[in-house]
N, C-alpha and C positions, 0 to 999 in steps of 0.2 A: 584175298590176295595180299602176300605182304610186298610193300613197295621198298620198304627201308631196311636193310639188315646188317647187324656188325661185319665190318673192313675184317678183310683176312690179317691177320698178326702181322706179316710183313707189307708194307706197300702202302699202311694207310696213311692219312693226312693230318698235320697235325693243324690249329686253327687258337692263335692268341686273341682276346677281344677285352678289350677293356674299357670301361663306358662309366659317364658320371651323369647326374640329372640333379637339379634342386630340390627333388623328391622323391620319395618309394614310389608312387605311383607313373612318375615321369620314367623313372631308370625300367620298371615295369613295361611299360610300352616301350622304351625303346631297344631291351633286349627281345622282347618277339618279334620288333621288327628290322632285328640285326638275325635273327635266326631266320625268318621268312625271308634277308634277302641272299643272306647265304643259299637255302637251298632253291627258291627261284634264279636267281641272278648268278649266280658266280657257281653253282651245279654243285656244291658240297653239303651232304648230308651226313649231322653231327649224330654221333651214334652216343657218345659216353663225354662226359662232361665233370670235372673238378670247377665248380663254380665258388668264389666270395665273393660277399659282399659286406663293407667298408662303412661305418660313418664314426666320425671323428668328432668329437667335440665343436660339435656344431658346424663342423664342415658339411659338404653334402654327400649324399650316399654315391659309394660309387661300385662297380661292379669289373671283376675279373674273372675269367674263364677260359680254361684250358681245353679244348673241345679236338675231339678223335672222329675220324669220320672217312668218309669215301666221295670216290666225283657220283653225284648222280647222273647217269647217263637217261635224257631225257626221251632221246628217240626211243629208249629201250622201253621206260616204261608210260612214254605217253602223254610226262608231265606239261602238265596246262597253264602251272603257275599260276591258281585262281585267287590268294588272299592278298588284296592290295595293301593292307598297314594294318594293325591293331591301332586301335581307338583309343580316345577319351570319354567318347561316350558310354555311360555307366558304366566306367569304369569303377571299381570298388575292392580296394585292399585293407584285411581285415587283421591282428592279430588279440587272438581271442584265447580261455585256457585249453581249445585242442589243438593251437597252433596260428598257423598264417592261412591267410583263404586269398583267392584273389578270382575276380570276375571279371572277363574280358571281352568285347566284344570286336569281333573281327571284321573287316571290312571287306569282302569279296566280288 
């Protein structure tokens, strides 16, 4: 079953978010748990996403994202809204020569 699917061309939603942390790993949790309350809380689900992210000569990393999406209608499909926050625990962000990794684990 798919639950998420791209907004029709006209009509969909547009979604500014812009977030700072004192670290990769901090601004990591706290974009999953700006995207987990987007589609629990406030019923928009981000289908397409232009995201940066920032660090500055020793300022902190910070993160901007332009997100396209639709209302999720809950009654339609049922949603339960089961993940309470993305964690710290084990959490683990890596950049290694195939790239960036990141290990997260969710609170549900």
């Amino acid at each position: 079953m798919v639950v998420f699917e791209r907004p029709p061309e006209e009509g969909g939603e547009e979604r500014e978010i812009q977030l700072s942390a004192p670290d990769l790993e901090t601004l990591l949790v706290r974009w999953l748990n700006e995207l987990t309350y987007l589609v629990q809380d406030a019923g928009f689900v981000p289908v397409a996403a232009e995201i940066q992210i920032r660090r500055r000569d020793g300022t902190d990393p910070s993160l901007e994202a332009h997100l396209s999406g639709a209302p999720l209608m809950l009654e339609e499909y049922g949603w339960q809204g089961e993940i309470k926050s993305a964690t710290f625990h084990g959490l683990d962000v890596a950049n290694d020569d195939e790239g960036w990794r990141a290990r997260v684990i969710l609170d549900v």
